[in-house]
C-alpha positions, 0 to 999 in steps of 0.5 A: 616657873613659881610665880612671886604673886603665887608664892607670897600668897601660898606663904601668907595662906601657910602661916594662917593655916598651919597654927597649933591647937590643944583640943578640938577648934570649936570649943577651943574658940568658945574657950578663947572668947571666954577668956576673952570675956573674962579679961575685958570685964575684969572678973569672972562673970556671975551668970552667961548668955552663949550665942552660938551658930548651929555648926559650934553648937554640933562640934562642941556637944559630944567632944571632950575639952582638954584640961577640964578633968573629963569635961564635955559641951560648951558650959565646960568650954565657957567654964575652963577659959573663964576660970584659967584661960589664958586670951593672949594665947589664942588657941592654945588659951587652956593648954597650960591648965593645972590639974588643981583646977579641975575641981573649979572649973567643974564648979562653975560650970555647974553652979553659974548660970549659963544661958546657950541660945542658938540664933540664926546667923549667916555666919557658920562659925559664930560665938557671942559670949555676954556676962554679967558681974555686979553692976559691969557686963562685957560682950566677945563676939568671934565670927568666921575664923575660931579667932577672929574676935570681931566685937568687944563691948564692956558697960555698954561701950564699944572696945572693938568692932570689925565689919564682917563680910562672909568666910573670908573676911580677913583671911588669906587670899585663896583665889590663886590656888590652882593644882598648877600652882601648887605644884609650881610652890611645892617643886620651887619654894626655898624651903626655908621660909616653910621648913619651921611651919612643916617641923612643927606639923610633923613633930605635934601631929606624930607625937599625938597619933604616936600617943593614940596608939599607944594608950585608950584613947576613943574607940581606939580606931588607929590601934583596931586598924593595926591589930586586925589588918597587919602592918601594910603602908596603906593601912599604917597611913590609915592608922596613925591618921586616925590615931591622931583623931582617936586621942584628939576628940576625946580630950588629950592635952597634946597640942596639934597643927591644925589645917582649915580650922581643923585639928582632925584636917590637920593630922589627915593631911599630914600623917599618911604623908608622914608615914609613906615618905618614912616607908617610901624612904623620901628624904627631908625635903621630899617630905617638906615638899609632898606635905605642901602638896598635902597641906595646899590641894586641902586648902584649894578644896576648902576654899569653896567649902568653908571653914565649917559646914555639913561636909566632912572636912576630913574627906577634903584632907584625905584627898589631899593626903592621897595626892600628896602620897602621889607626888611622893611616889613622882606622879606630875599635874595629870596623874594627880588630878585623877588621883584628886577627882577619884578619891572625890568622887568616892566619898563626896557628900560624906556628912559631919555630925559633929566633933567625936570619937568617930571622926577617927573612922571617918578619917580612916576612911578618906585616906583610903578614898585619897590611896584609892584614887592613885590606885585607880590611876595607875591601873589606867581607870578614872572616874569621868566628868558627868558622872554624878557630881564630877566636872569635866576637868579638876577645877569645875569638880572642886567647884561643885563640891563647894556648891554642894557643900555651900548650898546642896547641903544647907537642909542636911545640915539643919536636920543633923542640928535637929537630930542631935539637940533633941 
């Protein structure tokens, strides 16, 4: 039975998680704290200072910005939300840029001096933007969620401060996520406090993946999918998820639900349920239902994760997706579980280097782990607890990836850093 406690959690976690964005969250949030910057000083600054934790420097490098004509890095971020941003929208702050701006955002990033440092922060997702104009300066500092602006300062006076307290100042309350749990919400919430949440994710993650299969987007891994390995469920989930991805990383302006901070978790999440229910011919609300199983069991890995870290965030959403794929198919708590711990176990450790255009592959790839893992299950084979990093149960198997996540993989994360600046 649903518990209330349970429900208004999953509510408020739902809410926070289900947002749109246009364009990838990293450069996203450095283009909303320029906005930001832009409105607190009252002009456009004249020169920069960008200080920026590794894992934003990682994702914004090689990701194309929407709106900028082609544009890429964060000197194109600062640039696009300094010269149209528009702060009050938040992540959707460069979603309405005129193609006539192009030639003046690519002026400025050029022409204005912007500083890009890197100092050591304990915040993974850290963003402090300082500009000068004439005699005034202002300072936007967004930390831990990509808009959770915490400090604004304009000639030296304090606007704004919040203290901050790790990953989960501010956020929802994830302590209750259980797979229990999440069955409970999925089988019992009305779901007309989800239905527009779910609407939105369904109609802007379908029509940015229909819109990467359609056209040259990427490395056009969804399309490559389709033509080379026919029209199978399995490889259609794969497909339309990384279709998804293809178009994002590379600078399409449609918006997409994201889900842990993430446009590329969102649409993995979301679109191999989507297609499976189409073919499975689920009804509206079994669709409703298997995406709250999607959306939340992703939520429930993160939660130990981070929002960001050297852990492939789409093999968490992956694995979401296969559980959800299970319960669309009428699988209960047991068969789901082994369906989570095997696609775990496949793919575990898989690192994120950054934003673009292979995102997509790796996306392909967690959907088939997710598929996978209920394969296994059904053919009566499941991986064990004790072997390599797996618990004895589902929840100490969760925990370990967050410490593997968390801390194992603190030095790889480093050393992709290294890697990619130099």
């Amino acid at each position: 039975m649903l518990n209330p406690d349970v429900q208004a959690a999953f509510l408020a976690i739902l809410e926070e998680e289900l947002v749109p964005a246009t364009g990838c969250t990293e450069p996203i949030a450095i283009a909303y704290a320029a906005a930001k910057l832009h409105q607190v000083l009252g002009a456009a600054p004249e020169k920069v200072l960008a200080e920026v934790s590794g894992n934003i420097l990682k994702n914004v490098k090689s990701v194309v910005v929407p709106n900028t004509g082609g544009l890429k890095g964060i000197k194109a971020a600062i640039a696009v939300g300094i010269v149209a941003g528009d702060a009050d929208k938040e992540l959707q702050v460069i979603s309405s840029v005129p193609q006539s701006l192009h030639a003046a955002i690519a002026a400025y990033a050029g022409t204005t001096p912007i500083d890009i440092t890197c100092p050591d922060t304990p915040h993974l997702l850290d963003i402090k933007l300082t500009g000068w104009a004439g005699d005034h300066s202002a300072a936007v500092r967004i930390a831990d969620h990509h808009s959770n602006v915490v400090y604004l300062e304009k000639d030296g006076q304090v606007l704004l401060e919040k203290p901050l307290a790790g990953p989960a100042a501010g956020g929802a309350d994830k302590s209750l996520l259980t797979l229990q749990n999440i069955l409970d919400f999925a089988n019992e919430v009305d779901l007309s406090l989800v239905r527009e949440l779910l609407d939105r994710q369904i109609q802007y993650n379908s029509a940015i993946a229909e819109e990467g299969l359609k056209n040259n987007w990427g490395a056009n891994i969804g399309s490559t999918l389709l033509g080379n390995y026919g029209d199978d469920i399995k490889i259609e989930a794969r497909a339309w998820a990384a279709a998804g991805s293809d178009a994002r990383m590379s600078g399409c302006e449609m918006p997409v639900v994201i889900l842990s901070g993430s446009g590329n978790q969102g649409i993995t999440a979301s679109l191999p349920v989507i297609r499976y229910a189409k073919h499975l011919g689920a009804s509206q609300e079994q669709l409703y239902r298997a995406l709250l199983v999607s959306d939340l069991v992703t939520c429930y890995q993160k939660a130990g994760i981070g929002v960001l870290s050297a852990y492939c965030g789409a093999i968490s959403a992956g694995v979401g997706a296969g559980a959800a794929i299970a319960y669309l198919q009428g699988a209960g708590h047991d068969a789901i579980a082994h369906t989570i711990v095997n696609a775990v176990a496949i793919l575990s450790g898989t690192i994120c280097d950054g934003a673009k255009p292979s995102c997509a592959a790796k996306i392909a790839e967690s959907v088939d782990a997710g598929i996978l893992g209920y394969q296994m299950y059904l053919s009566g084979h499941n991986f064990q607890g004790g072997d390599g990093i797996l618990g004895p149960d589902l929840n100490s198997t969760v925990t370990n990836v967050g410490v593997l996540a968390r801390e194992g993989m603190q030095g790889t994360d480093r050393t992709i850093l290294k890697i990619m600046t130099q």
